[in-house]
C-alpha positions as a printed NumPy array, in Angstrom:
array([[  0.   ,   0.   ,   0.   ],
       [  2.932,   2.6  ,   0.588],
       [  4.76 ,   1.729,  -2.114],
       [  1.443,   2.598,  -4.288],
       [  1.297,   5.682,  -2.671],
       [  4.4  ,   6.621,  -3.639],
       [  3.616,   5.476,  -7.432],
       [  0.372,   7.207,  -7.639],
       [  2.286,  10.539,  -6.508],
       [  4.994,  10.327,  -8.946],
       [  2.441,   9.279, -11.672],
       [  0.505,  12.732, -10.997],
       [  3.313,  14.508, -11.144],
       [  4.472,  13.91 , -14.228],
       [  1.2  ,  14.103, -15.831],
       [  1.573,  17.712, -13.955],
       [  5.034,  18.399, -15.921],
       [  2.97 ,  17.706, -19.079],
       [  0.409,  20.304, -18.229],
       [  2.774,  22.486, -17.302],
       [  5.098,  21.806, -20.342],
       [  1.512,  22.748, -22.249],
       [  1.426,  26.196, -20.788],
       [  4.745,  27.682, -22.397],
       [  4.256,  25.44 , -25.619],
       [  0.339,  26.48 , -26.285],
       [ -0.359,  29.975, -24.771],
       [  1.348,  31.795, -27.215],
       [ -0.879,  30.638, -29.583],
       [ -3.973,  30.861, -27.864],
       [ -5.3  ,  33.86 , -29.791],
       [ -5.056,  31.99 , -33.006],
       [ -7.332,  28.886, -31.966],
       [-11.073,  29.354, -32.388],
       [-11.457,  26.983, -29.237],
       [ -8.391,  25.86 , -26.9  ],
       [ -8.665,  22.735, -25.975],
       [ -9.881,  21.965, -22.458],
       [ -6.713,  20.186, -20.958],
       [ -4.962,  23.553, -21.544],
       [ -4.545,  26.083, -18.817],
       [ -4.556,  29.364, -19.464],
       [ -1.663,  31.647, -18.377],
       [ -3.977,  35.282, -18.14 ],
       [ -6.114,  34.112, -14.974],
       [ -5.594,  30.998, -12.812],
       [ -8.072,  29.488,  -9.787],
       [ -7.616,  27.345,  -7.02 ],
       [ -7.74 ,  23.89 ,  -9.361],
       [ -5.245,  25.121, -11.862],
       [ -2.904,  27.068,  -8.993],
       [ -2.803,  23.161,  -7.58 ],
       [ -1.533,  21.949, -11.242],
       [  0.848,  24.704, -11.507],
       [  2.129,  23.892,  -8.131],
       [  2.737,  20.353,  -9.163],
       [  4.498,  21.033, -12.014],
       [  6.921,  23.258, -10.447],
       [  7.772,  20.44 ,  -7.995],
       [  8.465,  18.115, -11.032],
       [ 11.498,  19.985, -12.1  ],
       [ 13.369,  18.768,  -9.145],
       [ 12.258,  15.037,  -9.443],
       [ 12.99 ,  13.374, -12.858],
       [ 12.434,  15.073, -15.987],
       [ 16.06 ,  12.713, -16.449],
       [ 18.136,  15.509, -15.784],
       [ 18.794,  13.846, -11.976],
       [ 19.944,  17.301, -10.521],
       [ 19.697,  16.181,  -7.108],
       [ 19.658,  12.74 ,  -6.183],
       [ 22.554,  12.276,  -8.643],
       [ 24.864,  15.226,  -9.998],
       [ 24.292,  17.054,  -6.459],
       [ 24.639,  14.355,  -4.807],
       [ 27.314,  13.077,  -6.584],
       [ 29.634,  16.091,  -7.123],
       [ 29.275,  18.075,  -3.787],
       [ 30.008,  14.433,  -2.116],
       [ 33.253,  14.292,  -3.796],
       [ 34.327,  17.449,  -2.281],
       [ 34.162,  15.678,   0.887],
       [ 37.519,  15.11 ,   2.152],
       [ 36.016,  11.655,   2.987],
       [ 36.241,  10.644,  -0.736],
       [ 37.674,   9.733,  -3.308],
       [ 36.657,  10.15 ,  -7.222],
       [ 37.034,   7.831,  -9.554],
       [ 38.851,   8.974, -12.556],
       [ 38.083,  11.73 , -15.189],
       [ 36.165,  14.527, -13.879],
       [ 35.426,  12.718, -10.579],
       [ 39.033,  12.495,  -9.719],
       [ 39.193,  16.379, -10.499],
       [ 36.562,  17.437,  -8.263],
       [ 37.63 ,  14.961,  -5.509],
       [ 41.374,  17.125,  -6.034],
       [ 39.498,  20.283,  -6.206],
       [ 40.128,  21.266,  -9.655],
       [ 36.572,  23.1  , -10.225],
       [ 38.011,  24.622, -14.088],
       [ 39.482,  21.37 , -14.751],
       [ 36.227,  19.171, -14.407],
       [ 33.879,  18.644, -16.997],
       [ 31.076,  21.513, -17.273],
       [ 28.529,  18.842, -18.234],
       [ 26.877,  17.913, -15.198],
       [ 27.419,  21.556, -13.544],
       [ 25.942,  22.87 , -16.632],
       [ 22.518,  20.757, -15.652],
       [ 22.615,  21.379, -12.127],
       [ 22.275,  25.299, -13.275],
       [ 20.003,  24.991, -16.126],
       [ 17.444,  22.751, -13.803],
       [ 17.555,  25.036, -10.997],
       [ 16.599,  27.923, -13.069],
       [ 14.237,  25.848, -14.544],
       [ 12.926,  25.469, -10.827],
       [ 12.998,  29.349, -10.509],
       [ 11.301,  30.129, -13.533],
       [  8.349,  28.387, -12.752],
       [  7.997,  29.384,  -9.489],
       [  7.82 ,  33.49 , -10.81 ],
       [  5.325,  32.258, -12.872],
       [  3.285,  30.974, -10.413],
       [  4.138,  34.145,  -8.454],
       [  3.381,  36.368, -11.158],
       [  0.154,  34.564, -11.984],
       [ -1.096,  34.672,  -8.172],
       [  0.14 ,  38.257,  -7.962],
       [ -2.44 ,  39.397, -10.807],
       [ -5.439,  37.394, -10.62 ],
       [ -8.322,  37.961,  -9.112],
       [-10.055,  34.759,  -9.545],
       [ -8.213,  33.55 ,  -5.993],
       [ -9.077,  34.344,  -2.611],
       [ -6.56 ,  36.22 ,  -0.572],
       [ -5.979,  33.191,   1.612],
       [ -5.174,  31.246,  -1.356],
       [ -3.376,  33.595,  -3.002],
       [ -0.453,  33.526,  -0.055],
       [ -0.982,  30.022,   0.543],
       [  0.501,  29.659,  -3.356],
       [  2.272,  32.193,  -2.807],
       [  4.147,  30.703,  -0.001],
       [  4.597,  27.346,  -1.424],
       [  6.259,  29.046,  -4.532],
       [  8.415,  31.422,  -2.573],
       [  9.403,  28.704,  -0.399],
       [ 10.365,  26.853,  -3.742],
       [ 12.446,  29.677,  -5.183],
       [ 13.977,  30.213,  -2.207],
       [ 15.607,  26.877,  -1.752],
       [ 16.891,  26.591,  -5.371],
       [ 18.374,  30.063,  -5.1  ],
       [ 19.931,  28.743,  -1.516],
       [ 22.084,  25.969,  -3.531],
       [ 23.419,  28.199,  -6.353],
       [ 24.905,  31.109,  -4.056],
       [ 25.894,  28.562,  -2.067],
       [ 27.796,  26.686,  -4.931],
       [ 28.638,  29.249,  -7.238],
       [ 28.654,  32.528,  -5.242],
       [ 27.444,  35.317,  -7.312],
       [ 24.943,  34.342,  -9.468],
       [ 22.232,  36.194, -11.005],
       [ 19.307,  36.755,  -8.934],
       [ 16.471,  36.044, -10.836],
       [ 12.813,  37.075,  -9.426],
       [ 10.561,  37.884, -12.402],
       [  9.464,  35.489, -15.261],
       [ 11.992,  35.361, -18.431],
       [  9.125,  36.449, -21.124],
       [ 11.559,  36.703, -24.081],
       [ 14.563,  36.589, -25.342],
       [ 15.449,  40.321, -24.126],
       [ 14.76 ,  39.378, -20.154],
       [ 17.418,  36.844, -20.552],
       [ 20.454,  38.988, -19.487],
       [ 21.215,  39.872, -16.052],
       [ 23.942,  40.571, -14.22 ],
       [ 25.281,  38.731, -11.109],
       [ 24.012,  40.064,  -7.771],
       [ 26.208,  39.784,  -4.693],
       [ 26.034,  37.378,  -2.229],
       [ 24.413,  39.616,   0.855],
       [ 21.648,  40.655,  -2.133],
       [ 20.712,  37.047,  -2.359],
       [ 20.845,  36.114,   0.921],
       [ 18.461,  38.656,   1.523],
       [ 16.124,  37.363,  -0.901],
       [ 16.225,  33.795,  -0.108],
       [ 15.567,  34.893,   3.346],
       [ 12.563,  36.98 ,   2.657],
       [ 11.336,  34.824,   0.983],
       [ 11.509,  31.873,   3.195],
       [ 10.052,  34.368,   5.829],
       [  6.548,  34.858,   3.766],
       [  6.424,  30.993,   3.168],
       [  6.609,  30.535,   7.362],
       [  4.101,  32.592,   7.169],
       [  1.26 ,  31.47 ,   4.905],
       [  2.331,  27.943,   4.944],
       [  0.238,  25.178,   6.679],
       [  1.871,  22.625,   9.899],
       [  1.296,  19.711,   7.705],
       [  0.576,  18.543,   3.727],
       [  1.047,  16.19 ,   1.629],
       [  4.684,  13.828,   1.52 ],
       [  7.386,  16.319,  -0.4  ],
       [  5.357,  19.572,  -0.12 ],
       [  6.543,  22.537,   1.409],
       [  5.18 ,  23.326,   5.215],
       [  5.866,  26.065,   7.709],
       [  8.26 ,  23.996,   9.016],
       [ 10.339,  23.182,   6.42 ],
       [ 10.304,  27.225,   6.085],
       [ 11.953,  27.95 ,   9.086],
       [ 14.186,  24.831,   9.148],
       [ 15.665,  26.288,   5.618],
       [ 15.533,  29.51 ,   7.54 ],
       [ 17.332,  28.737,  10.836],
       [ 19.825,  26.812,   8.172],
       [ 20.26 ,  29.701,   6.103],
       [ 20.657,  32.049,   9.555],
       [ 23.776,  29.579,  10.717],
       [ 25.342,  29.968,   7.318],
       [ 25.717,  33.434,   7.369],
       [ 26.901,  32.828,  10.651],
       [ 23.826,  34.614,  12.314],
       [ 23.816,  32.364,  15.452],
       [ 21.078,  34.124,  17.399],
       [ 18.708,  34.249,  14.946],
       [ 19.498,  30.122,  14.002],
       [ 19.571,  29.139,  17.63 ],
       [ 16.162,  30.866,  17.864],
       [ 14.191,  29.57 ,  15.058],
       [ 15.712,  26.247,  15.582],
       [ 14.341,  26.154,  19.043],
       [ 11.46 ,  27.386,  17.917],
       [ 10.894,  24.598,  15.32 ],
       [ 11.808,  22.055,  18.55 ],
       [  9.156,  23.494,  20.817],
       [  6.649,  23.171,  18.304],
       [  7.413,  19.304,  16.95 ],
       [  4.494,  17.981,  17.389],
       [  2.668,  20.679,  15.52 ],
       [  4.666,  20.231,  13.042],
       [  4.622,  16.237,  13.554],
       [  8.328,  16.189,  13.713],
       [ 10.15 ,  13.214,  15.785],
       [ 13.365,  11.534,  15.426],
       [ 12.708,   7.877,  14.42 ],
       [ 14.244,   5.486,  16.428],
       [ 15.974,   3.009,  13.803],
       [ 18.221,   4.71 ,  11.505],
       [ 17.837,   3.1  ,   8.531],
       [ 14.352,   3.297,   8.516],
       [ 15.156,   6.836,   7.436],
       [ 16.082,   5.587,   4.3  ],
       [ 13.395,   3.07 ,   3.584],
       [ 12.796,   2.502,  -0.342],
       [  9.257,   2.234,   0.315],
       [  7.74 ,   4.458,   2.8  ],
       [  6.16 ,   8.127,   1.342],
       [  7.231,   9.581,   4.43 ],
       [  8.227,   9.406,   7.943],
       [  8.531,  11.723,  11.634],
       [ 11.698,  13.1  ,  10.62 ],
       [ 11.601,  14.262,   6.698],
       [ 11.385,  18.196,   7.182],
       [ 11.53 ,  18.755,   3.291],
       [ 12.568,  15.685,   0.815],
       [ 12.389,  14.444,  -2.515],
       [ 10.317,  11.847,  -3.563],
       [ 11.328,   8.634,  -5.882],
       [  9.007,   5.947,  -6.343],
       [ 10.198,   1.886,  -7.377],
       [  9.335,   2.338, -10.618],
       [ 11.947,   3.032, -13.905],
       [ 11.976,   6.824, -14.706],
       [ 10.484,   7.495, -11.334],
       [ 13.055,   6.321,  -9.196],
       [ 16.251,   7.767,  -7.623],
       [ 19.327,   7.057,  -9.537],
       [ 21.724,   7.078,  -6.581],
       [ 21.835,   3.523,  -5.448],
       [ 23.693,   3.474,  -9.087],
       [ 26.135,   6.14 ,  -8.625],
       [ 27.697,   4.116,  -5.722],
       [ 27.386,   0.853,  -7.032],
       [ 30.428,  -1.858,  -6.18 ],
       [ 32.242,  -3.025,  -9.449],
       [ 32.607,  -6.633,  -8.174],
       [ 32.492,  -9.644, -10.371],
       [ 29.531, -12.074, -10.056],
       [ 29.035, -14.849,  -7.314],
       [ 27.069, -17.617,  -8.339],
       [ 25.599, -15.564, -11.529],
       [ 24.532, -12.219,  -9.107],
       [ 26.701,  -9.281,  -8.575],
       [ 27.211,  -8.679,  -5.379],
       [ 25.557,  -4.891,  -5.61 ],
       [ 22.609,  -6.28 ,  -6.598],
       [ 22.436,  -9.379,  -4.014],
       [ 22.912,  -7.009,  -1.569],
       [ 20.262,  -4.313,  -2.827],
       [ 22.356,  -1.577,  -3.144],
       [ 22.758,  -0.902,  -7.416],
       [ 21.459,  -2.319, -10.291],
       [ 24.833,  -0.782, -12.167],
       [ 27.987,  -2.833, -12.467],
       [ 31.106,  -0.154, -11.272],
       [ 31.629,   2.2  ,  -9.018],
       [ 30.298,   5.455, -10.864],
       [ 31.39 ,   7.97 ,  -8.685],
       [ 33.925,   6.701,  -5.39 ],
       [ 34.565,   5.379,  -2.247],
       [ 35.934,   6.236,   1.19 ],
       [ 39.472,   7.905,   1.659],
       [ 41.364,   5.114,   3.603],
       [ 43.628,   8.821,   4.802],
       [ 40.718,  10.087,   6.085],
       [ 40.788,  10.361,  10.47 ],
       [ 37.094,  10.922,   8.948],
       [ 36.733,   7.04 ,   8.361],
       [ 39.571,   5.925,  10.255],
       [ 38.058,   7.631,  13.546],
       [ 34.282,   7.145,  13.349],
       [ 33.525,   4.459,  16.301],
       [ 32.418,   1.174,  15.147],
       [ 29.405,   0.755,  17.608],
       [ 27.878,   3.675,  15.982],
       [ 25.591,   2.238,  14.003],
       [ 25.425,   5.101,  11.347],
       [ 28.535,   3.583,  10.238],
       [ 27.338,  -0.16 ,  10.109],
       [ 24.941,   0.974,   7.882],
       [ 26.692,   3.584,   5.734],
       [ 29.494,   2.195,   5.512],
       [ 30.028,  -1.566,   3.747],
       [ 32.812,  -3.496,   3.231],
       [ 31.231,  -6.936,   3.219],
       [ 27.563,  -7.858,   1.929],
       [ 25.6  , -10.745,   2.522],
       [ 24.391, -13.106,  -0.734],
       [ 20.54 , -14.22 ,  -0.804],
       [ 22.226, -17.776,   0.406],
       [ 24.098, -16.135,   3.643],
       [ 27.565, -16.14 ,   2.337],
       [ 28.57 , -13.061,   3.455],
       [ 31.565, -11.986,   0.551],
       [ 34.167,  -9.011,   0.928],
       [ 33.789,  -5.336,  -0.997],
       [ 36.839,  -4.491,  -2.2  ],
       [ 36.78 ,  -0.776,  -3.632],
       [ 38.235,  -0.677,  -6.871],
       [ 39.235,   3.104,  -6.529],
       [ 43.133,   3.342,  -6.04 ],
       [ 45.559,   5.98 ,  -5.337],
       [ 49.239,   6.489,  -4.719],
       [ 49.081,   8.381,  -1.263],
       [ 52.019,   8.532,   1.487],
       [ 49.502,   7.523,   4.498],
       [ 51.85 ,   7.497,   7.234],
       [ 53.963,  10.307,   6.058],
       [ 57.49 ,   9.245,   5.97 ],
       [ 58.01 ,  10.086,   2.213],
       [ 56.901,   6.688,   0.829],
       [ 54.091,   6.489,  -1.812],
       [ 51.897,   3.617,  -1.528],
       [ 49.353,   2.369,  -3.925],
       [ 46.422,   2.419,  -1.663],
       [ 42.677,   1.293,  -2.233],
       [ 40.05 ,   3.307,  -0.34 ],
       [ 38.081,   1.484,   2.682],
       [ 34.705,   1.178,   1.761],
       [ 31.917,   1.78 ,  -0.757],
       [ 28.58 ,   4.221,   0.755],
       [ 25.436,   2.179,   1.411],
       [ 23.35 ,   4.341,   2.806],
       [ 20.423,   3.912,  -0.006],
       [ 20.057,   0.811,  -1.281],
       [ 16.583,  -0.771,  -2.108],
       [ 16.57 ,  -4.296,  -2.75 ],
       [ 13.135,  -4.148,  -4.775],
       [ 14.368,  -1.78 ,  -7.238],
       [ 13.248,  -2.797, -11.066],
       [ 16.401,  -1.539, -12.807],
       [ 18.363,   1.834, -13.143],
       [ 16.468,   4.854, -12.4  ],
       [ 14.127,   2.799, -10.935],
       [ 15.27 ,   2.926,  -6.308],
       [ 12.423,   4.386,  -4.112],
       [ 14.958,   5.783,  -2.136],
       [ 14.23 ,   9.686,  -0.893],
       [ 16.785,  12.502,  -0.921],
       [ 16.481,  14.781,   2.157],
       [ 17.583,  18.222,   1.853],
       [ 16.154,  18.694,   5.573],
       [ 15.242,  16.739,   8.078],
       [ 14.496,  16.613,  11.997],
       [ 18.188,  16.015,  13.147],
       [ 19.135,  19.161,  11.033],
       [ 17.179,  21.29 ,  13.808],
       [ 19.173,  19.547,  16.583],
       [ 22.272,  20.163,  14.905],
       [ 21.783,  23.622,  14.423],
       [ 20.65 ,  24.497,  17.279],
       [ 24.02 ,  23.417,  19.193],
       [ 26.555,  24.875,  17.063],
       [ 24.469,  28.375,  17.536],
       [ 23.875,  27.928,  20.971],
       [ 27.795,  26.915,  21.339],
       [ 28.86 ,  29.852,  19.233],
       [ 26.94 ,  32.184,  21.506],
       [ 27.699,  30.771,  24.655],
       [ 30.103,  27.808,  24.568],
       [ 29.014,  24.006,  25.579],
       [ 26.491,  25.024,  27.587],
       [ 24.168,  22.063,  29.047],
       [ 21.574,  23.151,  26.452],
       [ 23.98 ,  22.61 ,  23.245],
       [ 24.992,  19.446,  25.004],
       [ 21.682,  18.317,  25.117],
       [ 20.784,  18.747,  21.521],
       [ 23.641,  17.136,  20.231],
       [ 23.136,  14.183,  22.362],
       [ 19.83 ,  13.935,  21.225],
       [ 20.893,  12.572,  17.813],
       [ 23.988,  11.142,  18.988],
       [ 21.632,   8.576,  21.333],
       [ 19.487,   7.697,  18.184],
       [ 22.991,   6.508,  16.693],
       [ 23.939,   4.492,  19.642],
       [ 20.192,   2.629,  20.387],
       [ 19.719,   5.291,  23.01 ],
       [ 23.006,   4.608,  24.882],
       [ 25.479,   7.376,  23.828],
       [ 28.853,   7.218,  25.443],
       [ 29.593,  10.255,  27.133],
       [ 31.291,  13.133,  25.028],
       [ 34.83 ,  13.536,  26.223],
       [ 35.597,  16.254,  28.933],
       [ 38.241,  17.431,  25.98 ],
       [ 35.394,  17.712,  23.378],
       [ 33.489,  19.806,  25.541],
       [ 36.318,  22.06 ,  27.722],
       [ 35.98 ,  24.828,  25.334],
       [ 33.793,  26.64 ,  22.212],
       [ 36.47 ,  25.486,  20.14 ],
       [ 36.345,  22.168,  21.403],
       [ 32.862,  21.419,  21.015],
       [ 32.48 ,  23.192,  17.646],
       [ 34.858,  20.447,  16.683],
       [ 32.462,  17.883,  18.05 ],
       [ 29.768,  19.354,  16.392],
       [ 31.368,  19.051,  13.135],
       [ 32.214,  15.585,  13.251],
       [ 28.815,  14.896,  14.449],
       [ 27.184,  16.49 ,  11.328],
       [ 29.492,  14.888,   9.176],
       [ 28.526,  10.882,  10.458],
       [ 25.131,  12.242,  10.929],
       [ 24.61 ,  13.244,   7.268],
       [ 27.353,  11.779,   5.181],
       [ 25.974,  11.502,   1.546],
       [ 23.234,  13.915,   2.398],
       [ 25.322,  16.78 ,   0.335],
       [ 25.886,  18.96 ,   3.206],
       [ 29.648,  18.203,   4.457],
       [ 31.033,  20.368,   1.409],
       [ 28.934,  23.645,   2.7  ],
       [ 29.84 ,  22.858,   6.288],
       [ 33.474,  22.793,   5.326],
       [ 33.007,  26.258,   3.655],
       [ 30.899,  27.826,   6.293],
       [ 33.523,  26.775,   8.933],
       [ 36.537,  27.773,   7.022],
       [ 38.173,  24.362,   7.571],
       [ 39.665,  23.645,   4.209],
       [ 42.287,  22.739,   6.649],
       [ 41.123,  18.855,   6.97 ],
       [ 41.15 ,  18.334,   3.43 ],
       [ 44.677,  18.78 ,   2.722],
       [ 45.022,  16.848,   6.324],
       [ 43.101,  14.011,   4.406],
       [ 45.948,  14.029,   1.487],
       [ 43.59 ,  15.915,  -1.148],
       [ 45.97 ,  18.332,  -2.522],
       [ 45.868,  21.871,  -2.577],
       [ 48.246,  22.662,  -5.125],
       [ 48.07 ,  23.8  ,  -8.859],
       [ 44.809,  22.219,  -9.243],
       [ 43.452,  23.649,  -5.747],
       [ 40.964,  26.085,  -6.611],
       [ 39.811,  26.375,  -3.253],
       [ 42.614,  27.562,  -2.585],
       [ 41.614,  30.999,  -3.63 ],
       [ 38.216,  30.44 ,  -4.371],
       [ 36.108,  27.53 ,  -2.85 ],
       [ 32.96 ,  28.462,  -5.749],
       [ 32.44 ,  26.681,  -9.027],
       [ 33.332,  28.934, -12.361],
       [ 29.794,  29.816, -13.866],
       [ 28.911,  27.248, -16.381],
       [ 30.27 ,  28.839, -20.092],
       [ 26.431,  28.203, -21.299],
       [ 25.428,  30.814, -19.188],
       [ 28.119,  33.369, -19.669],
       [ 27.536,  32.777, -23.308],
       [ 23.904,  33.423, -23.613],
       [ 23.22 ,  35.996, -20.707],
       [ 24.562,  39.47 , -21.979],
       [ 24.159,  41.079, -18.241],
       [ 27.415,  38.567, -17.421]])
């Protein structure tokens, strides 16, 4: 019954992307028809039915459409930018070396174009509710917030992977709308912000699996507050968000991987996700991108015995054995037993060794001799054993979820004030979860001073949400570019963080947009 759920939503989105598509293709012609046809939405006045299609559509952009943005390229690239990982050749080996010019602009180049796709239709849908008067006013900000909310979060991961970008808030009518310049960061900051402050706003508690609430509004928000290092403001809407759980119907579940179930449409903790469904062209293409290149046993690849790919080689990495990352994360914490793998079980209970194919030539203990060294493990953190084929896992991507608020909340509070019992508290909170509710103690050096336990915190983000996309940004917003050349990723020629931790703008864009 869930997994229909999940198939029915996925099917009425798409048949939402082709309503949508229908709008930019037909309108224009609209004056020449004697009679539109009824499946057609017209673009001059909208209501509450076709707001809801609109609405839909927009969301589609970030699910399939085979462009993968998320649950793949992002996924993918900002992952290798984790000094936890390595790349495996070609671009992924330049990324996981930070050469951001050097990669290839392929998959950056979709990441852009889909998340001004994204934007687009969101000012549409703003435009449209803006000017209509066939809505009520409650309506009106309800769509309003939903789409604001929307625009807000795609405009969050460009500044936050490109920098200056430009800042785009009105719909792209023709050809001569298309250049703009870039606006700085503190402009779109300010936007994002505002934006997420009106969707708090007008947003309802609850809705629908992978729609937009009040609080995913102000989890984005308290997020966006602690990334431009505005730790009152994060500590309070975080605590805010925690006070307010259950109206929100937030909870931490209590079995970790149930988090990443292939099945379920939703669960306590998913704040704001997106939804894949077990069916091809539906599905999440991730379990792929980490798939173990391992010959067969007995006729089955071992990926696939084990649920975790349909694929046949490691498309994007595996763990940096150099890495005090890996090398240091406790073994009884059972985010690692299930994130990490270096065995799998077959269908007959032989249980049959990983071994990463990804090599490098890396001095670990640092006496001056280079050692061909294969990394540690391959990431199994989604893997759906009922998957149909590529494209095909049920697995959900989270770009928030409960913990997040936790989290938060202790690095502001500890920024503020130190380790203070409150910070501790939080922190523990998800560490307990990863332990079966028995956390060991932190260590009276982790938490002797705000340096200390900002360390802590850190570390507990990172085995908290490793392959979540988030331990790139948390490097940047800390300024600890430090650990990665600690973790034997070089910093030299083909360093660009070294001056500039941002992506160049994709040469599609600065080829087309004039105002660049």
């Amino acid at each position: 019954m869930i997994n229909n759920i999940k198939v029915k939503t996925k099917t009425l989105l798409r048949a939402i992307l082709f309503v949508f598509v229908g709008l930019s293709t037909f309108v224009s012609c609209e004056d020449q028809l004697e009679e539109a046809p009824e499946s057609l939405i017209s673009l001059e006045s909208i209501n509450e039915n076709t707001m809801e299609s609109l609405i839909l559509g927009m969301y589609e952009s970030i699910t399939r459409e085979r462009n993968r943005s998320f649950e793949s390229r992002y996924l993918r690239l900002l992952e290798l930018q984790a000094e936890y990982q390595w790349g495996r050749g070609g671009t992924r080996t330049r990324l996981s070396n930070y050469d951001f010019n050097g990669a290839s602009l392929s998959d950056k180049q979709t990441m852009w174009s889909s998340f001004y796709k994204s934007i687009g239709r969101a000012n549409v849908l703003i435009s449209l509710i803006n000017t209509t008067e066939d809505l009520s006013e409650s309506s009106k900000n309800l769509g309003g917030g939903e789409a604001r909310f929307f625009r807000a979060v795609m405009h969050y991961q460009l500044v936050r992977i490109w920098g200056q970008v430009p800042l785009r808030l009105e719909p792209v009518k023709d050809a001569s709308q298309a250049d703009l310049a870039l606006s700085s960061i503190d402009n779109i900051y300010a936007s994002i912000i505002a934006d997420l402050q009106f969707a708090e706003d007008n947003l309802p508690a609850t809705a629908d699996p992978g729609r937009a609430t009040a609080g995913s509004a102000k989890t984005f928000l308290a997020d966006v507050y602690l990334t431009r290092k505005e730790y009152q403001l994060a500590k309070d809407k975080a605590k805010e968000i925690i006070d307010n759980a259950a109206t929100y119907g937030y909870e931490l579940v209590s079995d970790f991987s149930s988090l990443f179930s292939p099945t379920a449409p939703t669960n306590s903790e998913d704040v704001f996700s997106i939804k894949f469904a077990q069916i091809i062209g539906f599905g999440n293409f991730h379990t792929d991108a980490w798939a173990m290149r391992e010959p067969r046993v007995n006729g089955v690849r071992l990926g696939v015995a084990a649920g975790f790919s349909t694929a046949s080689a490691f498309e994007s990495g595996n763990a940096n054995p150099a890495s005090t990352f890996i090398t240091g994360w406790d073994d009884a914490d059972i985010r690692k037993q299930y994130t990490l793998v270096d065995k799998v079980t077959l269908p007959d209970g032989t249980e049959v060794d990983v071994i990463p194919q990804v090599t490098r030539d890396i001095d670990l203990d640092g006496d001056g001799t280079v050692e061909t060294e294969r990394g540690l493990y391959t990431f199994g953190k989604y893997r759906d054993p009922g998957s149909p084929g590529e494209f095909g896992s049920g697995n959900d991507f989270y770009l928030m979820r409960y913990a997040d608020v936790f989290l938060i909340y202790a690095e502001a509070e500890n920024q503020l004030n130190g380790p203070t019992q409150s910070a501790i508290d939080a922190i523990n909170v998800v560490r307990d979860r990863a332990y079966n509710g028995s956390a060991p103690d932190l260590l009276p050096e982790e938490i002797a001073s705000k340096e200390a336990f900002d360390d802590r915190i850190f570390t507990e983000r990172g085995y908290e949400f490793v392959q979540e996309s988030k331990r790139w940004f948390d490097i940047v917003r800390t300024n600890r570019f430090s650990i990665i050349s600690d973790a034997l990723k070089p910093l030299g020629p083909n360093g660009d963080i070294a001056t500039n931790p941002y992506w160049p703008l994709p040469a599609l864009e600065t080829s087309v947009n004039g105002g660049l």
